[in-house]
DOMIGU-868532 format. One record per residue (C-alpha): x, y, z; residue in one letter. Coordinates in steps of 0.25 Angstrom, whole numbers, plus 5000, padded with zeros to 4 digits. Layout:
<pts>
XYZA;...
</pts>
This chain:
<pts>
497049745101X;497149825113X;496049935115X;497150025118X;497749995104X;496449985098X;496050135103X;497450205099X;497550285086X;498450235074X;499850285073X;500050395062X;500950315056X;499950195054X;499050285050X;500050315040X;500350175036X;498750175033X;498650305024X;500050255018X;499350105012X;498050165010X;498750275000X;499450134993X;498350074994X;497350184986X;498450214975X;498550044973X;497050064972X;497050184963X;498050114955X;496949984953X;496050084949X;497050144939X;497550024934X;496049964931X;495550084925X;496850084915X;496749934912X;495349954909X;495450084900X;496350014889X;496349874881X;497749844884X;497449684884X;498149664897X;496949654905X;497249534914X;498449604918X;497749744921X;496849684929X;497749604937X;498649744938X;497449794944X;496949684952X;498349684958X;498249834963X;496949824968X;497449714977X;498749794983X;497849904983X;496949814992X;498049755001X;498749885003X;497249925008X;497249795018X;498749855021X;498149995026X;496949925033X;497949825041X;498649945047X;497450035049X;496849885056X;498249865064X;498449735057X;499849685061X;500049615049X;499849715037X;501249775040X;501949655031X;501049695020X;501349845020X;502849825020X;502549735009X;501749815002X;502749965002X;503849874999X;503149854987X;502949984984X;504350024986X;504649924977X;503749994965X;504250134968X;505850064967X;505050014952X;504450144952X;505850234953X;506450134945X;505550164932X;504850034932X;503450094937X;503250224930X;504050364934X;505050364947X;503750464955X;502950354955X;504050274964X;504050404975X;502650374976X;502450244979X;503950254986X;503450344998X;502250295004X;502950155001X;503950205012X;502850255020X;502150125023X;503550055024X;504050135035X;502650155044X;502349995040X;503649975050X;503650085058X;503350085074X;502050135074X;501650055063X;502249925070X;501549975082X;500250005080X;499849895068X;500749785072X;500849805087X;502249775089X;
</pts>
């Protein structure tokens, strides 16, 4: 990399981008915390099941994390992965609205973020400063 390119500052919408997957990435892990403490508070004879819930969360929680850290690094590669990854959670906040993942609030809240990261993971600072295009 360049020294020029090396020495500039991020642009605010990578910035952004970081703050954005960081936020997904804490309320994945708060949510493997959640999760652990609830399947280990009551005998409901499903432990396998909680534990691979919870082992599942902390490892989203864990690539998201790789995500932030891949833009924050200007690895050109991460971008697949974060379209990936809010495609997904526009997908839940559709199940969200739809009833099928508790009330339709819950939907807006992954919904907007979701958004977010969409359109700064594509947009021309983003492209310019992390892939290099």
């Amino acid at each position: 990399m360049p020294v020029n390119a090396e020495r500039r500052g991020r642009h605010p919408a990578v910035l952004a981008l970081v703050a954005i997957l960081a936020l997904e990435a804490a309320a994945l892990a708060a949510a493997a915390a959640f999760l652990l403490v609830d399947s280990t508070s009551h005998a409901s004879g499903a432990g396998t099941a909680d534990i691979a819930l919870v082992a599942t969360t902390a490892l989203l929680a864990l690539g998201v994390v790789m995500l932030a850290v891949g833009v924050a690094r200007r690895w050109p590669r991460v971008r697949g992965g974060i379209v990936v990854w809010q495609v997904l959670q526009i997908a839940a906040a559709i199940a969200a609205f739809q009833g099928l993942l508790g009330p339709a609030w819950i939907g807006w809240i992954v919904l907007a973020p979701a958004l977010a990261g969409l359109w700064l993971a594509l947009s021309r600072p983003v492209t310019r400063d992390v892939v290099g295009a």
